[in-house]
C-alpha positions in Angstrom: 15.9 5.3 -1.0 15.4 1.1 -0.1 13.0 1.0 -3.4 15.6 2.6 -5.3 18.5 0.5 -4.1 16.8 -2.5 -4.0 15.6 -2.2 -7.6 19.5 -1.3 -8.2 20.3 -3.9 -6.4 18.0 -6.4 -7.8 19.0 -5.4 -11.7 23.1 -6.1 -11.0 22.0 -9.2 -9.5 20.6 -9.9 -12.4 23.0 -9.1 -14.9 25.8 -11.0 -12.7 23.1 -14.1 -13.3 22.9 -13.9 -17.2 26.8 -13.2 -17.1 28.0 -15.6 -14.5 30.5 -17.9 -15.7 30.2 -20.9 -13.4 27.8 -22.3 -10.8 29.2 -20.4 -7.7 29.2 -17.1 -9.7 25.5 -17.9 -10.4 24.9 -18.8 -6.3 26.9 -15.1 -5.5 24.2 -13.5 -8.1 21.3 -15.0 -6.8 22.3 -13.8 -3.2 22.5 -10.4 -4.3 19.4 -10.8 -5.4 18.2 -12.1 -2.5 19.1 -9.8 -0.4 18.1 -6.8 -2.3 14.4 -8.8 -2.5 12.4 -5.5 -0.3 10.6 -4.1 -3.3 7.0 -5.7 -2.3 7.2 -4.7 1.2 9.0 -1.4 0.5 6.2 -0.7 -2.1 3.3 -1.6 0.1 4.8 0.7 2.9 5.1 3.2 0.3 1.2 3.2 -0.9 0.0 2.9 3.1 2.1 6.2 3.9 0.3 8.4 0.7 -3.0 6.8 0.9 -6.0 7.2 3.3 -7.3 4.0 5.5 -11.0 4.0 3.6 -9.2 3.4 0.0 -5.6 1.6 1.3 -7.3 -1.6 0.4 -7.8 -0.4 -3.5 -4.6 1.1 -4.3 -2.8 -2.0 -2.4 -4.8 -4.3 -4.8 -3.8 -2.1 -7.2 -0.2 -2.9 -6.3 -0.9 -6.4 -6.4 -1.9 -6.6 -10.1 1.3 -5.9 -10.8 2.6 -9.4 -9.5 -0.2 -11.0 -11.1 0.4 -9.2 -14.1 4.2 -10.6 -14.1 2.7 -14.0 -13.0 0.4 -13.8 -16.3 3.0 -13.0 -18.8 6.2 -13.4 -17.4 6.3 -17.2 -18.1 5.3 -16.9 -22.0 8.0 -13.7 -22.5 10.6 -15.5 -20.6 9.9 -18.5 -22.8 9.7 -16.7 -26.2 13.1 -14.7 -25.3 15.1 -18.0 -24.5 14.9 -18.7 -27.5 17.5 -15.9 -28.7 19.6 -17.7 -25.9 19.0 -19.1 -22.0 20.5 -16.2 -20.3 18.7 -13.3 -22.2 15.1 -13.6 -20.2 17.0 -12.5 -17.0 19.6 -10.1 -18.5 15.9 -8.7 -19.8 14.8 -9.0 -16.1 17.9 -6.9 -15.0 17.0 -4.3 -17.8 13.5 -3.7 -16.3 14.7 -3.2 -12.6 17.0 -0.8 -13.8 14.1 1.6 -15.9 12.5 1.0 -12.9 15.1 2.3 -10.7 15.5 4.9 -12.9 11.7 5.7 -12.7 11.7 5.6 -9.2 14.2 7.8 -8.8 12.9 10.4 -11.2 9.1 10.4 -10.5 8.8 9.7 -6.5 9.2 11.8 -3.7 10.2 10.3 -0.5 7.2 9.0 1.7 5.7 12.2 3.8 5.8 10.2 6.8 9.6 9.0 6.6 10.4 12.8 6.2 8.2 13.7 9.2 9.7 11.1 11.1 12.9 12.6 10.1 12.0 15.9 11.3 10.7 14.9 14.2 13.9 13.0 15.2 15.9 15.9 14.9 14.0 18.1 16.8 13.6 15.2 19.4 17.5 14.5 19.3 19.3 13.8 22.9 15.8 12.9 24.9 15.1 9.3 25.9 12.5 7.0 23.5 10.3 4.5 24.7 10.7 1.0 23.9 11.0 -0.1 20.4 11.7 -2.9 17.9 9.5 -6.7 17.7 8.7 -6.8 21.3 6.7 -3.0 21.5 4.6 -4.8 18.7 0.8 -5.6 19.9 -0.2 -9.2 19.6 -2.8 -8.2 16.8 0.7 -7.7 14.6 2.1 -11.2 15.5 -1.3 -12.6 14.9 -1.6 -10.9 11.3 2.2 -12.3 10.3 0.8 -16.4 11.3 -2.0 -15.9 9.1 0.5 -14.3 6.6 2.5 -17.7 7.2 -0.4 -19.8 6.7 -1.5 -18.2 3.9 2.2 -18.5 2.0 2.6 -22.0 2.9 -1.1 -22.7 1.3 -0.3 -20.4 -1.6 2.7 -22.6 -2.4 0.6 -25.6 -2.9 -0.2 -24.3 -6.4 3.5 -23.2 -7.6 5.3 -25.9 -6.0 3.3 -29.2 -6.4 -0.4 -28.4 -8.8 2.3 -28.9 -11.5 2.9 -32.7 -10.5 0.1 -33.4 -9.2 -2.0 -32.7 -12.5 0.4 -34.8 -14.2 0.0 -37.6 -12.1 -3.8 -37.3 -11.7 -5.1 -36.2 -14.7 -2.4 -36.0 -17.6 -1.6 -32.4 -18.3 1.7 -31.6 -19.9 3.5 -28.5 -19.1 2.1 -26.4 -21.6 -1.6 -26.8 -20.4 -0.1 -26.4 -17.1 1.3 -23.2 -18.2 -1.9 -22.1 -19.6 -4.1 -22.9 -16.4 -1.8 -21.0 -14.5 -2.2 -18.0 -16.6 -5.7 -18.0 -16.1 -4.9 -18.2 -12.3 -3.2 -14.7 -12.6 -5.7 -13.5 -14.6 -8.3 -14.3 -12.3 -6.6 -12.9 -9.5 -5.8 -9.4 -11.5 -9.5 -9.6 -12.6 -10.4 -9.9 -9.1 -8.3 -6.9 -7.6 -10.3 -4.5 -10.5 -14.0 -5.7 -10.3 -14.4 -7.3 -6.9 -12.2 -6.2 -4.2 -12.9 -2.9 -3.6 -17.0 -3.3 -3.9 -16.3 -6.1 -1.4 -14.6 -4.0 1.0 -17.4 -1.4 1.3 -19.9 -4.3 2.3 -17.7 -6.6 4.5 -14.8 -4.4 5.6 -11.1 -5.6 5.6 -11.2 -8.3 8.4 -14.7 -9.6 6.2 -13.3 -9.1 3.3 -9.6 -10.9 4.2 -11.7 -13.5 5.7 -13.5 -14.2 3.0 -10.5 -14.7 0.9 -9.1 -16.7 2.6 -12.2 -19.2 3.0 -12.1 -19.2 -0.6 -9.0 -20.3 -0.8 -9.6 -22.8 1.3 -12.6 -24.0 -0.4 -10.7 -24.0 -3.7 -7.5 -26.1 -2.0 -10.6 -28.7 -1.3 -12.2 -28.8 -5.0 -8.3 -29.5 -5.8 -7.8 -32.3 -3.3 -11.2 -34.1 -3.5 -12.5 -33.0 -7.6 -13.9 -36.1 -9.9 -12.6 -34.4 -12.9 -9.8 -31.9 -14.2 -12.4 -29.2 -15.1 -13.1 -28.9 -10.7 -10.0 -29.4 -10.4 -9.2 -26.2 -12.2 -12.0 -24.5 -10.9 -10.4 -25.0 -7.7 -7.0 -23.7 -8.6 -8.6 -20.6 -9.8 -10.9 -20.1 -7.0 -7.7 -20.0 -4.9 -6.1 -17.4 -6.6 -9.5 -15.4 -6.4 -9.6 -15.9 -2.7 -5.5 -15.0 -2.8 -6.8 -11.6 -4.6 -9.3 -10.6 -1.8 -7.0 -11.7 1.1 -3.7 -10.3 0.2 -4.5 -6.5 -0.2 -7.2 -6.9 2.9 -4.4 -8.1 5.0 -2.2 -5.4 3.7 -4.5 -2.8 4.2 -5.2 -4.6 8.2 -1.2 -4.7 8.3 -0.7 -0.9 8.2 -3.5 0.0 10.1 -2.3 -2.0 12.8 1.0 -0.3 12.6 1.6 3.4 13.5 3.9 5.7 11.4 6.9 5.0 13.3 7.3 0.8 12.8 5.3 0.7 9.6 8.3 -0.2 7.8 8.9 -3.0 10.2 5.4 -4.5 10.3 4.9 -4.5 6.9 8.7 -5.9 6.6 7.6 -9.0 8.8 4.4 -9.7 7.2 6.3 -10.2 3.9 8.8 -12.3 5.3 5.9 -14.2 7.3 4.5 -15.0 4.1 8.0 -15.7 2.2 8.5 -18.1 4.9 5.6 -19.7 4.4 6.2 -20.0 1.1 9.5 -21.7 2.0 8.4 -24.5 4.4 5.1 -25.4 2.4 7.1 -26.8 -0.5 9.5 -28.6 2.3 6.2 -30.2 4.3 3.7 -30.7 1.6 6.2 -32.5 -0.6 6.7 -35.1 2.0 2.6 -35.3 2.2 2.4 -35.6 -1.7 4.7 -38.8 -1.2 2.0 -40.4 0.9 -0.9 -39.2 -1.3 -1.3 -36.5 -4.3 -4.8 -35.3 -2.7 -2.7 -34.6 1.1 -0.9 -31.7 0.2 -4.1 -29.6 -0.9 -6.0 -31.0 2.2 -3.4 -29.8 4.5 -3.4 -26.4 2.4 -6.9 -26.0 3.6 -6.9 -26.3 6.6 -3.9 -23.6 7.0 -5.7 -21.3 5.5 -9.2 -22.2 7.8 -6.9 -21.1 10.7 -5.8 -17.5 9.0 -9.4 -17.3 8.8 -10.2 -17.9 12.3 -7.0 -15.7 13.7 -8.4 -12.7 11.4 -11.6 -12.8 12.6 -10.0 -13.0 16.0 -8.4 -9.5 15.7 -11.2 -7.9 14.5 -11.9 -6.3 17.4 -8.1 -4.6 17.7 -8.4 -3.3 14.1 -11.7 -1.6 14.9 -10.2 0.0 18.1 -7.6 1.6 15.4 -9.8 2.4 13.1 -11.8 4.1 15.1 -8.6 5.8 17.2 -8.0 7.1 13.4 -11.5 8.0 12.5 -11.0 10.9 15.2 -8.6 12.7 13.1 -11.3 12.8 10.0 -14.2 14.7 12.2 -14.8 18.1 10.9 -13.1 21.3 12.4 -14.5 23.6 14.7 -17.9 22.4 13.9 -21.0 25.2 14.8 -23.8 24.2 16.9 -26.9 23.7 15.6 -28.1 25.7 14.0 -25.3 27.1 12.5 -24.1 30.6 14.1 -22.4 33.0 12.6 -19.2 34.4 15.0 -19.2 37.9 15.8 -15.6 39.1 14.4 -14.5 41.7 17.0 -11.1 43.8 17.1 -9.5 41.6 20.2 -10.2 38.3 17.9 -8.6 40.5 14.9 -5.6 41.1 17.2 -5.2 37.8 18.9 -5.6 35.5 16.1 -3.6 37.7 13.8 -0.6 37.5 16.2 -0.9 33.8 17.0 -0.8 33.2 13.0 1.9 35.4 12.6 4.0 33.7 15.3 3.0 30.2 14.2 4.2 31.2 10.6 8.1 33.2 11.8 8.5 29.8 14.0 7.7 27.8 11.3 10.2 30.0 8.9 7.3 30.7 6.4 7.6 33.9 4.5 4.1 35.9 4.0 5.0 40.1 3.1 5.0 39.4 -0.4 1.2 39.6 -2.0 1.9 36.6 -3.7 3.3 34.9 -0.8 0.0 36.5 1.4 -2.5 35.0 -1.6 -1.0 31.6 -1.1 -1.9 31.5 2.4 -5.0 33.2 2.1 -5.7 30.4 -0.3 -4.4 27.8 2.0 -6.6 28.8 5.1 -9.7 28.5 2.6 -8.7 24.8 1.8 -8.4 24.0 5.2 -11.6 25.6 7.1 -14.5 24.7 4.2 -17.9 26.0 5.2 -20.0 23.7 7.3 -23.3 22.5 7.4 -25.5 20.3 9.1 -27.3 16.9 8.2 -31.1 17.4 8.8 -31.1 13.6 9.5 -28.0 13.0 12.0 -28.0 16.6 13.2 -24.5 16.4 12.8 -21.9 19.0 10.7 -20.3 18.0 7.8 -18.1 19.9 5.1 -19.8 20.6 1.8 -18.2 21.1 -1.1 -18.1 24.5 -1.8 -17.2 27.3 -4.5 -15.0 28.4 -1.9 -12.6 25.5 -2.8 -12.6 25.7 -6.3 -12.0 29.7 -5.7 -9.3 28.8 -3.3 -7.4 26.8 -6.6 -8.0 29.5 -8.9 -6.7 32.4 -6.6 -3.5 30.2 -6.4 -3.4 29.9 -10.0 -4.0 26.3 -10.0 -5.4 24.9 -13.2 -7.9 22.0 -13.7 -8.3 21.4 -10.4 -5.5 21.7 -8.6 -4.9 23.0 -4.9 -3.2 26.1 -3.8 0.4 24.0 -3.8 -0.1 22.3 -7.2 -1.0 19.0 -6.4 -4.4 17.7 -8.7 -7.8 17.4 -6.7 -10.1 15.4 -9.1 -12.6 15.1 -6.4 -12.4 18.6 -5.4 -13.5 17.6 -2.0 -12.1 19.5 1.1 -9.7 19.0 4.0 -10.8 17.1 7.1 -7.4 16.0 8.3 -6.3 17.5 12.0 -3.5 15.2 12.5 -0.3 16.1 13.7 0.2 17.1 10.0 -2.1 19.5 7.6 -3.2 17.8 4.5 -3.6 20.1 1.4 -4.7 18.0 -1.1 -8.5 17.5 -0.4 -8.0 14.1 -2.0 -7.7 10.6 -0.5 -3.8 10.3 -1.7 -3.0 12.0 1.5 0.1 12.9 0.2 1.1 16.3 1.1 1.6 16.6 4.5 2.3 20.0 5.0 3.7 22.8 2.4 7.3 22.1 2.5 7.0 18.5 2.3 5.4 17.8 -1.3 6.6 18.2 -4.8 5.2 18.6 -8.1 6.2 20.2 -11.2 4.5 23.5 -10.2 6.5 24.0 -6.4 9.2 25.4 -8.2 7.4 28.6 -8.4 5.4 28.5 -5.1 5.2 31.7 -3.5 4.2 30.3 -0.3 7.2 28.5 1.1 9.7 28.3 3.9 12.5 31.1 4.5 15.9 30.1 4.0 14.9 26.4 2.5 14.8 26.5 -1.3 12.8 23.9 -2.7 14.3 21.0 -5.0 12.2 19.8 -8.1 12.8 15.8 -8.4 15.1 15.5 -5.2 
């Protein structure tokens, strides 16, 4: 619902700019913009909640090509469109937002963990919470949003003054400007496919955020101190790499750091860490370029040398979480070795069978039917997978068995799927023993439990909850 209104929001505002009459109907337009400005953050919430902690980091670089995408091209369409007139570029903008509100709406469920949370605060209605808001947050979080701060007000060292200051220095003109900067965002979206992720696996998100950063820094240096224009650029572009590897890295840190509940808010603050940044850079690096042109990519440096010290500082918090999390991924029930087979006797037959049956009426699941029986039947196969053992760590692990594939087909899932629709490309089973059951054997884990997702297919699930008809596309 914010991603929606905000992209709502974000398309009137810019409609009311392309139309606005006079000066102080532009200003009101550009503070509904403003204030309808939560996409990023809302977006990067959205990804952490339907994505597992080993490939966060992907998907939120993922997310990032899209603003270096729009920092690629927008420029060049903008300028080709003002041509038919100076107001059509944003009255284009405002077209955009609005297909993608429309997409939104149409295509995206609401996050599984907002609607848990929602759950959960209904049942939990009338009893006392503990503390909550900024001061509940652990110092790791606070620590995260100054490197976030640092990082912005380095960042805006390039948009606000590389402009000038390559004008001044070496003579460019603002249309090899332009095109130096689109390289910037192309090396930066180039980075986020090829490099990121296979960085990540080797260094981890604290390495790998580190790292950025000390690119950056090293590429605000080439900048300040470079002989030529071709270091120079080599610089600029070497600090939009580092940006690549840091910003999704920090993301990914961000939400781990956070639980479920304040996600929203953690994430929130790190973007408006950064966007503040990004404010008071321009404001104090100006003032350093009057002195000298080479001062304001010298102090950038050394802003983002302190992110990097701060995020190596924390490393040892986000391990504790990682590892807190890592306890929820263990297999189920695992067998000693070597594996032994349970002897099924009529007491376990009656026990079990009325603890299922209990869980099920509580729950308001519906199971007489045989299509309603196959589901679950299916279900129960996704979620205990056979187990074997490592011969090296002498440890069990889940295989990937014909049992899962049989489990999709005797749902009458095709190409893949799972017993509630949703496509398993990897085919790998579940591991999850959260507070919530994952269905999907992939890493989106999106479908928290069966009444929570929605796909094309759940319209005609038999397996479902009494009394609750499911809505396609609500």
């Amino acid at each position: 619902a914010v991603l929606i209104g905000s992209l709502f929001g974000a398309a009137i505002g810019s409609f009311c700019q392309g139309l606005a009459p006079n000066y102080w109907c532009l200003m009101a337009a550009r503070v509904i913009s403003g204030g309808c400005g939560a996409v990023g953050s809302t977006a990067n919430v959205y990804v952490s909640d339907i994505t597992h902690e080993a490939s966060r980091g992907q998907y939120l670089g993922y997310l990032m090509n899209a603003n270096g995408a729009a920092f690629a091209f927008g420029p060049g369409l903008g300028g080709g469109l003002s041509r038919l007139g100076l107001n059509i570029p944003i009255e284009i903008n405002g077209c955009a937002c609005l297909v993608a509100c429309l997409m939104a709406f149409s295509y995206l469920p609401e996050s599984p963990v907002f609607v848990r949370q929602q759950l959960d605060s209904a049942r939990m209605a009338g009893q006392r919470h503990g503390s909550s808001g900024w001061s509940s947050f652990p110092a790791s979080v606070w620590a995260v949003c100054g490197v976030e701060f640092l990082r912005g007000m380095s960042f805006s060292a390039i948009f606000a003054l590389y402009g000038l200051f390559a004008n001044r220095v070496f003579g460019m003109d603002s249309l090899h400007i332009g095109y130096a900067v689109c390289v910037g965002a192309l090396t930066l979206i180039c980075t986020n496919v090829w490099l990121t992720h296979p960085l990540e696996c080797v260094l981890g998100h604290i390495g790998s955020a580190a790292l950025g950063t000390t690119t950056m820094a090293v590429g605000e240096l080439s900048m300040a101190f470079a002989p030529n224009l071709y270091l120079s650029l080599l610089g600029m572009w070497s600090v939009y790499m580092g940006q690549a590897i840091a910003g999704c890295n920090i993301a990914a840190v961000t939400s781990m750091l956070a639980t479920d509940e304040n996600r929203g808010e953690v994430m929130s603050m790190q973007q408006m860490a950064q966007a503040s940044g990004r404010v008071v850079g321009p404001i104090f690096l100006g003032h350093l370029a009057d002195i000298h042109p080479h001062l304001p990519f010298a102090a950038a440096a050394v802003c983002v040398f302190l992110a990097t010290g701060i995020l190596l500082s924390i490393s040892t918090a986000h391990e504790r979480r990682v590892v807190e999390d890592s306890l929820y991924d263990v297999p189920l029930l695992a067998s000693p070795r070597p594996i032994v087979g349970e002897e099924v006797t009529k007491a376990d037959i009656k026990e079990l069978g009325t603890f299922l049956c209990d869980l099920l009426t509580e729950g308001g699941y519906q199971w007489h039917e045989e299509s309603q029986r196959g589901a679950l039947k299916s279900a129960l196969k996704c979620y205990f997978p056979p187990l074997v053992f490592d011969t090296r760590t002498g440890l069990a692990e889940e295989t990937v068995p014909p049992v899962f594939a049989a489990a999709a087909k005797d749902a009458g899932a095709v190409g893949g799927a799972t017993p509630f629709g949703t496509p398993n490309p990897n085919m790998r089973p579940v591991t999850s023993v959260g507070a919530e059951c994952n269905f999907t054997g992939d890493d989106s884990n999106f479908l928290r439990s069966p009444m929570l997702g929605r796909s094309a297919s759940f319209n005609r699930r038999p397996f479902q909850r009494a009394g609750r008809p499911h809505r396609v596309g609500a």
